[in-house]
C-alpha positions, -999 to +999 in steps of 0.1 A: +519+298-545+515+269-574+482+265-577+456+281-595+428+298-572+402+314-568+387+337-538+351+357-550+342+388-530+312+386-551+308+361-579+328+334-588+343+341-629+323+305-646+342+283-666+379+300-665+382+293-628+403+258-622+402+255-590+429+230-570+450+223-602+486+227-598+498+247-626+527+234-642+519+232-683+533+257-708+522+271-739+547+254-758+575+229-757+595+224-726+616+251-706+644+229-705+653+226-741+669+263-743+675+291-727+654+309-705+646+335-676+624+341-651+605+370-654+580+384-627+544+404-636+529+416-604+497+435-600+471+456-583+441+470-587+408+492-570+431+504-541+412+537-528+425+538-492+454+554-479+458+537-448+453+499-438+424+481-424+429+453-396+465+452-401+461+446-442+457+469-472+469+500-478+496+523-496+525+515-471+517+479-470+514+479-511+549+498-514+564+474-489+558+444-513+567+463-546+599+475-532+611+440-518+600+421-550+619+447-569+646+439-546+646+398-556+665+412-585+644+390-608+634+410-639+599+424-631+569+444-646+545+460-619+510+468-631+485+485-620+452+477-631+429+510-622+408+531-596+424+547-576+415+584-581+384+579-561+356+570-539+388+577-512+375+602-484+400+625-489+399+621-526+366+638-523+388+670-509+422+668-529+400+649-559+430+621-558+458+641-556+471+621-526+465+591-542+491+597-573+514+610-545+515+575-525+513+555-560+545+575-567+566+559-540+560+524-559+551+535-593+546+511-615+557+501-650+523+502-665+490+518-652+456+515-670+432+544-660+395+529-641+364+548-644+372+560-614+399+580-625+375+600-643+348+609-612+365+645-610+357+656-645+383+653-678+404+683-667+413+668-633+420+639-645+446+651-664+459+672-638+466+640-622+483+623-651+508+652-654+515+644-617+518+609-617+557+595-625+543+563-642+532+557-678+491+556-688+482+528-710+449+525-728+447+517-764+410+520-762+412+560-754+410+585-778+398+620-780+368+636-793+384+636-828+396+602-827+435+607-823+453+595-795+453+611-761+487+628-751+509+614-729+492+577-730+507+546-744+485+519-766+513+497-758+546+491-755+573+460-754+594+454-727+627+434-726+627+413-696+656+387-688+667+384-724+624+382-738+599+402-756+569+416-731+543+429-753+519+448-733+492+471-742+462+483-720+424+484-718+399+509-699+361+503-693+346+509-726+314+523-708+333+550-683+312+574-694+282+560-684+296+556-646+320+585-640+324+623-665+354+617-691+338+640-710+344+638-748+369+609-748+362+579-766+363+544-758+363+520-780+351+485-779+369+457-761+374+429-785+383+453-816+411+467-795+421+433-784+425+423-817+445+447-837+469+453-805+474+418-798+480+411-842+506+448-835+527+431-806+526+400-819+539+415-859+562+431-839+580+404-820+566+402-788+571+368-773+544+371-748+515+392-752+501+409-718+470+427-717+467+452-684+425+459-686+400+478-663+373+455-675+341+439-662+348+398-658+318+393-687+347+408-708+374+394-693+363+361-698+358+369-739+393+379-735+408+352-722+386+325-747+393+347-777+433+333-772+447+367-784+465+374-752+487+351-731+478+372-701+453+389-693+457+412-664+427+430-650+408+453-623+371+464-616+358+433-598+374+434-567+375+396-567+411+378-557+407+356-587+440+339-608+431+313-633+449+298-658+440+271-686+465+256-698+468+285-726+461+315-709+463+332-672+440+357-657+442+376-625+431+402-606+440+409-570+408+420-549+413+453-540+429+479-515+459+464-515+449+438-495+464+413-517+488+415-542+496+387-570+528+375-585+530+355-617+566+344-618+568+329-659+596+307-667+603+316-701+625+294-727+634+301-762+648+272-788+654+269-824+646+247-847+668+229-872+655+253-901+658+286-880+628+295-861+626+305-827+601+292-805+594+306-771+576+290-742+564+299-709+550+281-675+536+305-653+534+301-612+516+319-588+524+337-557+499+355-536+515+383-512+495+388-481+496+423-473+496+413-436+524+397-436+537+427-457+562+453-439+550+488-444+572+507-466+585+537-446+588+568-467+551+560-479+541+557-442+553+586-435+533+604-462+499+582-451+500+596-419+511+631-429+477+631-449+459+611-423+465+640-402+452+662-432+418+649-434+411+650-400+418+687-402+396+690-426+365+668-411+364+694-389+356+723-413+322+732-412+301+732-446+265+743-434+235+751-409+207+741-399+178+763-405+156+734-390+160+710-367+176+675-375+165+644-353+192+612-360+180+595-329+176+560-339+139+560-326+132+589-354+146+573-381+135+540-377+100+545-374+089+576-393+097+603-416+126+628-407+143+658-419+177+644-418+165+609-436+154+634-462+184+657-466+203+622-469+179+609-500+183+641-515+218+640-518+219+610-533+188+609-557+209+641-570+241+630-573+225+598-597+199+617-615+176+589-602+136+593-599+131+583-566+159+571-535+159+548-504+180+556-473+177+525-446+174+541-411+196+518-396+224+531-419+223+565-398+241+560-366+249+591-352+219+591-326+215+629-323+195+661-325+210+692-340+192+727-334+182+752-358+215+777-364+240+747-354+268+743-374+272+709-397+310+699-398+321+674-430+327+650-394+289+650-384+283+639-421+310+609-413+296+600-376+261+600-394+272+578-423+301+558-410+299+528-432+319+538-463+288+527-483+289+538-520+258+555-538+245+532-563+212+528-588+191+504-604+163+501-632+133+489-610+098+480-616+072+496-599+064+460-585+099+456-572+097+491-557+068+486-539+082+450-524+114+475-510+093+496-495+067+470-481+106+448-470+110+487-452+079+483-430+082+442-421+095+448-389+084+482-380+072+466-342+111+458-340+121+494-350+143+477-376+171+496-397+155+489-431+132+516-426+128+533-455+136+574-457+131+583-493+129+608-516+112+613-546+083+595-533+058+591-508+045+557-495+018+554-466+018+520-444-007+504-422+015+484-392-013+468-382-019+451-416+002+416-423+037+419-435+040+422-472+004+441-475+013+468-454+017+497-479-013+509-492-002+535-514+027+553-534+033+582-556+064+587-575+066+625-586+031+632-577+014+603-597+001+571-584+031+544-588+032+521-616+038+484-614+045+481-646+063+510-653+106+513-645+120+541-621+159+545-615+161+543-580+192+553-558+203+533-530+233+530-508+256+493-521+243+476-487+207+475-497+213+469-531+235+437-523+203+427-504+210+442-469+183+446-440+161+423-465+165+443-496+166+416-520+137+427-548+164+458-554+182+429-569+159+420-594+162+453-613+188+468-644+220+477-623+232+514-635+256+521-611+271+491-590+293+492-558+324+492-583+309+523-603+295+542-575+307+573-555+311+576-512+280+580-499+293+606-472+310+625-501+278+629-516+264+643-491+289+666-482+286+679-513+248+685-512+254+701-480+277+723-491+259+730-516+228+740-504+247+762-475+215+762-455+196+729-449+160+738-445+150+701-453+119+692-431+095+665-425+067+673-453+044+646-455+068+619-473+056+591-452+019+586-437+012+557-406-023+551-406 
């Protein structure tokens, strides 16, 4: 592909973006006027799941183009931009084990660690890093004490077709507010950008590339500081390649589903008193991973763990002490046991005040008696969506509008019935829509309007799902990039607790 585009799952990336422009200028003078190469950097980033979805994504599928573009013979660099670890369904079993074992097949030349990578704890982490078969890069890291953290590389320069790759890496400089590093440091963006960029470049690097795990506010001060010729980057999810005039960026969605090329045409000349100046064109190719053929020794290993995990969905990890009604009458129209066990688990996993569970997002339609086993696949068929726990600063105002948007359509026995925790509203249906909830208590004390709770939510209502939209008026603390599987979660709290005795207690009043 020769054009720049740009394809938002979200957000469009603001003034970068050039859309429909065919990309054909260099940094420099002409390729033609010396010697040159072409030299391949292709990328990945935010794959979690093992196998594919519709006929695209996945490890095989990713392996499949690695291997045959490593197979063009053209000299390459393979990147991998982060997450990867986790919010995977079996990573929250083998905490990402399987996933260095599948990056293995295709392992790339450089990998910068997400804040994902650090959702197991510090220790597991680096479990996986002595597993993995592919260099860490992340000039940012450093330990509590401020020296470098064994076994990662700030940066490095690779010789590719005859030229000088200068590449150094970037993690999210707040991990540690989304995910448990522990005591590693990260340091800021820009000052990292900065003295790697002046090291690579004092060094001899013809063209600087920096790999990052960064947010696209930062990659976009990245790109406009002109430090880097490349910027390489994860954590958006967005299939997004953009490129200047001066500078590229890209970032290749996520789950494999898509993964870029940038093929540069590199030249080198010299000038009549002796200098050598290098330029480079870059082009863009954008591999369909539908269109990909699955890699067979990592297909082999995605269904030997796909067999795996379904073992272990069917491992029980609690009882019932009470009954637990799903039936989507029950928790679409009033308080239930199971709607509370669910806001429970996830207003603990985020430390947040109070937590809203739509109704509609639990499907399994069932009753389970006191003394019944609950398998890690009930928690699944209950919570099927793959949602992510997220949180947000909220006004009392705006937490009153969710739960008032939670009672609009309670004739229609809609989904965004709200099950809660935390809390307790009371609603009159027969009042107009918007004036229906007469009163709330966060903690015990009246609710605030003025006042901010952290409230926890799954990523569907918080991107304005079932009518949700005043959770998007609030401080985002943990967004769908930062947060954990909701199912996980609760798995987890299950587990935990051994016994669920949650009941209905009073949560939610219907005059």
């Amino acid at each position: 592909m020769t054009e720049t585009t740009v394809i938002s799952r979200r957000k469009a990336f603001g003034a970068l973006a050039a859309t429909g422009a065919a990309v054909a200028s260099s940094s420099g003078p002409a390729a033609a006027q010396g010697a040159g190469a072409t030299v391949t950097l292709l990328l990945v980033n935010d794959i979690y799941k093992m196998s594919e979805d519709k006929g695209r994504g996945g490890f095989a599928r990713l392996s499949g183009i690695v291997k045959e573009e490593r197979a063009k013979g053209t000299p390459m660099l393979y990147f991998h931009a982060g997450d990867c670890f986790s919010p995977s369904l079996m990573s929250g079993f083998d905490q990402g084990e399987h996933i260095v074992e599948l990056t293995n097949f295709a392992a790339p030349d450089v990998f910068v660690p997400g804040n994902h990578e650090f959702d197991f704890g510090k220790d597991i982490y680096f479990k996986r890093h002595a597993q993995s078969k592919f260099p860490y890069f992340a000039a940012n890291m450093r330990q509590a004490d401020g020296s470098p953290i064994p076994g990662h590389k700030d940066n490095e320069i690779f010789e590719r077709g005859g030229f000088k790759i200068g590449v150094f890496g970037v993690a999210l400089p707040y991990t540690a507010q989304l995910s448990s590093p522990g005591d590693i440091k990260f340091l800021p963006t820009m000052d990292t950008v900065r003295a790697q960029a002046k090291l690579l470049r004092d060094a001899g690097a013809d063209i600087v590339v920096c790999c990052a795990h960064t947010d696209r506010e930062e990659d976009n001060a990245i790109v406009r500081s002109r430090l880097v010729d490349i910027l390489l980057t994860g954590h958006d999810h967005d299939l997004a390649v953009a490129f200047d005039g001066r500078a590229v960026m890209v970032e290749s969605n996520e789950e494999g589903n898509y993964v870029t090329a940038i093929d540069l045409a590199i030249s080198a000349r010299n000038s009549s008193d002796g200098r050598r100046t290098v330029s480079w064109s870059p082009s863009f190719r954008i591999n369909d991973s539908k269109n990909a053929t699955p890699d067979p020794e990592t297909l082999a290993a995605v269904k030997k763990y796909e067999a795996e995990l379904s073992k272990e969905l069917d491992v029980d990890i609690g009882t019932t002490a009470v009954p637990l009604d799903s039936t989507t009458i029950s928790v679409r129209t009033r308080e239930t046991a199971i709607g509370n066990l669910f806001a429970d688990a996830i207003k603990a996993s985020t430390g947040a005040d109070v937590a809203i569970v739509n109704g509609g997002g639990i499907r399994a339609n069932k009753q389970y008696p006191p003394g019944q086993k609950l398998s890690r696949r009930d928690i699944l068929t209950e919570l099927p969506f793959g949602n992510v726990t997220v949180m947000v600063e909220l006004s009392g105002a705006d937490l009153k509008a969710a739960l008032e948007n939670g009672v609009s359509l309670y004739e229609q026995r809609a989904g965004r019935f709200a099950q809660v925790s935390g809390m307790t509203y009371e609603f009159d249906p027969k009042l107009p829509v918007g004036q229906r909830v007469t009163a709330v208590t966060v903690a015990g004390q009246p609710l605030d309007p003025a006042k901010t709770y952290k409230v926890a939510a799954n990523e569907f209502i918080l991107a304005g799902g079932d009518g949700y939209t005043s959770l998007g008026k609030g401080k985002v603390l943990i967004g769908l990039t930062d947060g954990k599987l909701m199912a996980n979660e609760v798995m987890v709290y299950v587990r935990k607790l051994g016994e669920v005795t949650s009941k209905v207690e009073g949560r939610i009043a219907i005059k």
